[in-house]
Each structure stands twice: as structure tokens, then as C-alpha cells.
C-alpha positions in Angstrom: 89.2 99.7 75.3 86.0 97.7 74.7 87.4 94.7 76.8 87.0 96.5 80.0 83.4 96.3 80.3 81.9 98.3 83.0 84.6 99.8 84.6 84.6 101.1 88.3 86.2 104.0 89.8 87.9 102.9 93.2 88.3 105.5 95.9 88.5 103.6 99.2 90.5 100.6 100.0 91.0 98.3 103.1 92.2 95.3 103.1 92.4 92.1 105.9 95.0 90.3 108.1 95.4 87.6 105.6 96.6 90.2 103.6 99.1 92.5 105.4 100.1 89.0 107.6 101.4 87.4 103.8 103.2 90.9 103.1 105.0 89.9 106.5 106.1 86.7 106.1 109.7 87.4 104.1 110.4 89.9 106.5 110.6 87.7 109.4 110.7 83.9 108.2 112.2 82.0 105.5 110.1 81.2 102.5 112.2 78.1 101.4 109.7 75.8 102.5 106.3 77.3 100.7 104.7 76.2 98.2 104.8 77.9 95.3 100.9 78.8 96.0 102.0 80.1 99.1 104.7 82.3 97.6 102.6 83.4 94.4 100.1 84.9 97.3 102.6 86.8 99.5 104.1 88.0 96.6 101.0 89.4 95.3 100.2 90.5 99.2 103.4 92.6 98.7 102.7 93.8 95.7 99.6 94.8 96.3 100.4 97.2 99.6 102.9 98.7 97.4 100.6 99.8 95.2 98.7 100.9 97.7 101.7 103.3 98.9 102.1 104.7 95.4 98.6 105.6 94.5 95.9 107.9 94.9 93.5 105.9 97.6 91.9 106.2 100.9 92.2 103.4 102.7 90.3 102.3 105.3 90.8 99.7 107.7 88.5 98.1 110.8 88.8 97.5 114.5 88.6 93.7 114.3 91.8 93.6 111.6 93.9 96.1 113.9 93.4 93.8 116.9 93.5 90.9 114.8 96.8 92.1 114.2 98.1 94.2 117.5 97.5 90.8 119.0 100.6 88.9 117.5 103.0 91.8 116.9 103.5 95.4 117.9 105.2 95.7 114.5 102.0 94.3 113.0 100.4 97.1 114.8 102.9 99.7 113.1 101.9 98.6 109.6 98.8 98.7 110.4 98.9 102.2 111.3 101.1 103.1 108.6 98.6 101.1 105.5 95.0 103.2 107.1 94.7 106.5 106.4 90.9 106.2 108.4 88.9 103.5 110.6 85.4 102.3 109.9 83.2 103.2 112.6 81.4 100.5 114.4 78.0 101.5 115.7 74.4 100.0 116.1 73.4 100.3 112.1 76.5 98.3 111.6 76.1 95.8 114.3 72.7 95.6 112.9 73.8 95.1 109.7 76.5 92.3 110.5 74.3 90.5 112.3 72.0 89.9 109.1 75.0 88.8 107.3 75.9 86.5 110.2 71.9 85.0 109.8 71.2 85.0 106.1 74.9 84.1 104.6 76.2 81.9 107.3 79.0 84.0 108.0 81.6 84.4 110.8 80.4 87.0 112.9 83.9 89.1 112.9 83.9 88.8 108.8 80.3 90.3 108.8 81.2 92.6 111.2 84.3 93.8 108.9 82.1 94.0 105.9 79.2 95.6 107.8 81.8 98.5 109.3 82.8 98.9 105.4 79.3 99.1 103.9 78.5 101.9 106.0 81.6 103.3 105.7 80.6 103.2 101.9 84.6 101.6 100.8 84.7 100.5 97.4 86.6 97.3 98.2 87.9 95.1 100.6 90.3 92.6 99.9 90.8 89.2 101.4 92.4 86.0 100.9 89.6 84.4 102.9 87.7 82.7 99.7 85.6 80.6 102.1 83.9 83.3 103.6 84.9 87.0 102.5 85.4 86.9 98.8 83.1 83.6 98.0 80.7 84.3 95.2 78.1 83.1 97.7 79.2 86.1 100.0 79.6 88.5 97.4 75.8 87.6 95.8 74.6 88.4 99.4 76.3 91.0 100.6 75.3 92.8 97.3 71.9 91.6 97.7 71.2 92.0 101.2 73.1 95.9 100.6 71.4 97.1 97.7 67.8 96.3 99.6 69.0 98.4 102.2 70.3 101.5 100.5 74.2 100.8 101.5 77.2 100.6 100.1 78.7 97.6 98.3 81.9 97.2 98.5 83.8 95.1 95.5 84.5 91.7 97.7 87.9 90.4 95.6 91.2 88.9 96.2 94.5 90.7 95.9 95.9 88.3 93.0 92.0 89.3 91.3 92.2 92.7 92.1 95.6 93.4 90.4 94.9 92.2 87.5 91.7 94.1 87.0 93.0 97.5 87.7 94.5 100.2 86.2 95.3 103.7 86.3 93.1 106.3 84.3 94.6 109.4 83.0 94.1 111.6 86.2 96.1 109.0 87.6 93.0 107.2 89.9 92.1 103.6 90.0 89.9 102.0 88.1 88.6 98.6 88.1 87.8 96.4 85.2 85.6 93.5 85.8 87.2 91.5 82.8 91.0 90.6 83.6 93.2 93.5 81.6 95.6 91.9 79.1 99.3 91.3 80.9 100.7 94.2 79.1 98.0 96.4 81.1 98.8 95.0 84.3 100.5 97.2 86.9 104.5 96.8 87.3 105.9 97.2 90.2 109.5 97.5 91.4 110.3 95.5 94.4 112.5 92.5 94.5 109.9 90.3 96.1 109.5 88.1 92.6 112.8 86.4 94.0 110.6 84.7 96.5 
């Protein structure tokens, strides 16, 4: 499959409260009144943790997401626990770390520390709605930049709707990510009703 390109194997996951809050929304309000931007994201929010569910991935998640979202809802709290299979650790190197993020890219202080916690933690990706901050190309040039000089991990910075239709399943059934977009027929199926949205 030559149109791949370099593909990447992807071993640890986590993902961010824009994320599991969008795989929420059906659950406890009505979508009627989305757009159909709106509903094209939860739906590939949903889709996404149900992959998650169904494959072979660690998943790793952050202290600023689960009190991101423990804060709203104690349900919130319960998914959270259910998604993570492990916490990022947040120490000195990390502070460190998130703090030249925060000073060279201009970003929020709890975003670098999320990235930070998952660079050391060596994940392979995070994913984010946050395209302003978390998965701009600026961030993702400087985060593999500032990384790379320092011997750490880079984890793949992507949206969900990006991610899923760049990965696939190898023959020992573990992720791998394209960096070209797969051809439809490639993409994953999945079988939940959310495409009613």
C-alpha cells in the first residue's frame, strides 16, 4: 500500500475534554439545534472512544483533563475512569518542560502542561478538538521541535475526525497510523447508531 507513506505504529492514546465532553452531549441534551459541524464532531468524538474500547491500546490520560472533567459531572468523572487505563505523571521534568512550551509557543499553561505530562510519558498521541492551540500546525512544529532537541517523546498532535481517517488495523490487529488520509473503503466502521445524530 504505497499510499500510506510512513506509517506509524500507535501504542498509547489519551485524549482531551473536548473530546470525551462531545461523546457526552447525546446522552444528556438534545442535538436538534447543532449545526451540522457540531454534530459531524460529536459523532466522530463517539466514534472515536468506541474504537478506543475495541482495540488494542493503552490509553493514557492527565490530571488537568480528569479535573477538567470531575469538575462538571461525577458521571464525567466515571468515563473518565472507565476510557484511562494509566495517568501521566506530573513532576519537575514536566513542569519544566510545559513551562518552555508556555514561553516559546505561546501556549496555555494547562495545554502545555497536558502535552508536557504526555511527552514524558512517551504517548504516541493525543487528541484534541482544540485546533487553536493543541493540534495547530504551529503547536505541532514546536512541540516536535522543542521535543526532539530534548530527547523526548513526540506525541502525534491530531484531531479525532484526522485521526480516524488515517488509521488502520495491521494484521496483528494494532494500530497504525498513516500520515496520508486512507481511501474510504479503508476507513474503520463502526457499529453504533450515533450517525442518526
Amino acid at each position: 500500500m504505497k499510499f500510506l507513506g510512513s506509517t506509524r505504529e500507535i501504542r498509547t492514546v489519551s485524549i482531551d475534554s473536548s473530546v470525551i465532553f462531545d461523546s457526552i452531549v447525546p446522552f444528556v441534551s438534545s442535538t436538534s439545534g447543532l449545526s451540522s459541524a457540531d454534530k459531524e464532531r460529536i459523532n466522530d468524538s463517539l466514534h472515536l472512544i468506541e474504537f478506543l474500547f475495541s482495540v488494542k491500546v493503552n490509553t493514557i490520560g492527565t490530571d488537568i483533563v480528569r479535573k477538567e472533567i470531575s469538575y462538571n459531572n461525577s458521571l464525567f468523572s466515571k468515563l473518565y475512569d472507565s476510557i484511562f487505563d494509566n495517568t501521566a505523571i506530573i513532576n519537575k521534568e514536566t513542569k519544566r518542560l510545559a513551562k518552555v512550551y508556555v514561553e516559546q509557543l505561546n501556549i496555555k499553561p494547562s495545554d502545555a502542561l497536558i502535552i508536557a505530562s504526555l511527552s514524558e510519558a512517551r504517548c504516541d498521541c493525543l487528541l484534541s478538538w482544540d485546533k487553536e492551540d493543541i493540534v495547530s500546525n504551529r503547536t505541532v512544529l514546536g512541540i516536535t521541535k522543542i521535543n526532539k532537541e530534548r530527547n523526548k517523546g513526540v506525541p502525534l498532535l491530531i484531531t479525532p475526525k484526522d485521526f480516524l481517517q488515517r488509521v488502520f488495523l495491521s494484521q496483528g490487529k494494532h494500530i497504525v497510523f498513516s500520515p496520508n488520509p486512507l481511501p474510504l473503503e479503508l476507513h474503520l466502521r463502526f457499529s453504533s447508531s450515533t450517525d442518526s445524530l
